[in-house]
N, C-alpha and C positions, 0 to 999 in steps of 0.2 A: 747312612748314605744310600746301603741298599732299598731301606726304605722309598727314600725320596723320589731314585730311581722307580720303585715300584707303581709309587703314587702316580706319578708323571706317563707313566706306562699306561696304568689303568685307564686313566684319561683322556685318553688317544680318540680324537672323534674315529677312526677305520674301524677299532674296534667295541665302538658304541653298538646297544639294542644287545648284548650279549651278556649273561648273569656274572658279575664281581668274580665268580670263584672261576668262568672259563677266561675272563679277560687274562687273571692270577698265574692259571696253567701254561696260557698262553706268554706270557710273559718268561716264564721261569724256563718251560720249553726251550723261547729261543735265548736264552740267557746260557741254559746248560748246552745248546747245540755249541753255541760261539766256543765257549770251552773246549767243548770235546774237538772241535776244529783245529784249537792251539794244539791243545796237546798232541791230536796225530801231523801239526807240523813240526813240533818240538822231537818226535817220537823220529821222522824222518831226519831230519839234520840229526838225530843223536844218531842213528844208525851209519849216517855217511862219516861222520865224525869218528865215530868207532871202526870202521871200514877205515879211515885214513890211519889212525891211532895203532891197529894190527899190523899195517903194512910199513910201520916207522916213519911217515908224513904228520910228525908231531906239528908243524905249522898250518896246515890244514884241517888238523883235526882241532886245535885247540880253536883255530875259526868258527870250524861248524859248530862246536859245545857251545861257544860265547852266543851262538848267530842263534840254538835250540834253547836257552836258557834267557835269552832275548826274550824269547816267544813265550816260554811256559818255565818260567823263575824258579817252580820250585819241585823241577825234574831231578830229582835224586842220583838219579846213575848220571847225569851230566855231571853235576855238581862234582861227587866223588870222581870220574873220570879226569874233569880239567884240572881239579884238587892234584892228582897222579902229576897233569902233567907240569903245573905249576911246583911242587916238589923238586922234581927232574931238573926244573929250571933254578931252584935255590931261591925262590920265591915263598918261602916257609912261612909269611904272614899269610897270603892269599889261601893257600893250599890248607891251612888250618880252618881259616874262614869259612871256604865252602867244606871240607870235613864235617866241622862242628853243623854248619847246617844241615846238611846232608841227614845227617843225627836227628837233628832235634826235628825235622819233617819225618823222618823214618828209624824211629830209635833201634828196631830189630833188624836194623839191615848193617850186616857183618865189616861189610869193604871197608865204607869209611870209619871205622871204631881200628882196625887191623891199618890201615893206611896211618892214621893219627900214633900209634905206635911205632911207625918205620919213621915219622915224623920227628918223634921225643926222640928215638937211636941215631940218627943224623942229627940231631943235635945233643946228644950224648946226656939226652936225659933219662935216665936210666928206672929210675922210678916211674915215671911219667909213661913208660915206654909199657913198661911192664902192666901198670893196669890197664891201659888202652887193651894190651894183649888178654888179660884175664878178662876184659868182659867181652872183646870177639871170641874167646874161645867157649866163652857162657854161651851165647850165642851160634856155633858151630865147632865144632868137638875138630874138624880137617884144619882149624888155623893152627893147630899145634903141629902139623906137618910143612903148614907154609912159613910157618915162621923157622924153622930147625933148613927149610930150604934157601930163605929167604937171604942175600948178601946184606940187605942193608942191616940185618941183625945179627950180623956176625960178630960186633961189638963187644958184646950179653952172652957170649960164651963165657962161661965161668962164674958169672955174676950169680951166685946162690937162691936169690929171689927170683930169677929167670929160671934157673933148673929145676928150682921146683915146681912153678909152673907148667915146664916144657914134662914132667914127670905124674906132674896131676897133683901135685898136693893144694 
């Protein structure tokens, strides 16, 4: 497709009399501008959205994430964020959905791996829970203090395969 587009591009009589590889530049230029335009609109709605999310305007915020991911689909900290607040809502299909994307666009980003753990512990899957936790804590060594802080893991107290985690083995 991007082909086609290219094709279509190059042959633009405005930018006839000009060699193949400037028409090419020219092309990809405003191609990557368009993008980078999304994403510093995605980048503002995420900031107002998170600005409503800290001050407890979870309706407002879950607006702006949907209104920033509108714009740029596969904004990771949106994704993980409205994941939180779809959770909250007991929306545990959704919430896992954007999780798991969240991942697989950003496999080394800690939140949604740690968040999909609080996910399996409200729903009292224990196993499920617990590796989400060992590969956020592969990934940052502090989720073993957010997790020993965390309520929604207060579950997995006692649970042997959770202490030893929470212990390093």
């Amino acid at each position: 497709m991007l082909d086609i587009i290219a094709f279509s591009w190059l042959n633009r009589k405005h930018i006839k009399g000009t060699t193949i590889q400037h028409k090419a530049l020219s092309y990809y230029a405003e191609l990557e501008s368009s993008v980078a335009k999304k994403g510093e609109a995605g980048r503002v709605l995420y900031d107002e959205a998170l600005r409503y999310q800290k001050e407890g305007t979870v309706k407002d915020a879950k607006k702006k994430y949907l209104q920033a991911l509108k714009v740029s689909p596969n904004f990771v900290f949106a994704l993980n964020n409205l994941g939180v607040i779809y959770m909250s809502e007991r929306n545990y299909f959704e919430a896992r959905r954007l999780f798991e994307k969240a991942i697989k666009l950003k496999p080394d980003y800690v939140d949604p791996h740690y968040n999909l753990a609080c996910l399996c512990a409200q729903g009292n899957n224990r196993s499920g829970c617990v590796s989400h936790l060992k590969t956020a804590i592969g990934l940052d060594k502090r989720v073993r203090e957010w997790a020993r802080a965390d309520k929604d893991l207060r579950g997995l107290r006692g649970y042997p395969k959770y202490e030893e985690l929470m212990i390093g083995k």
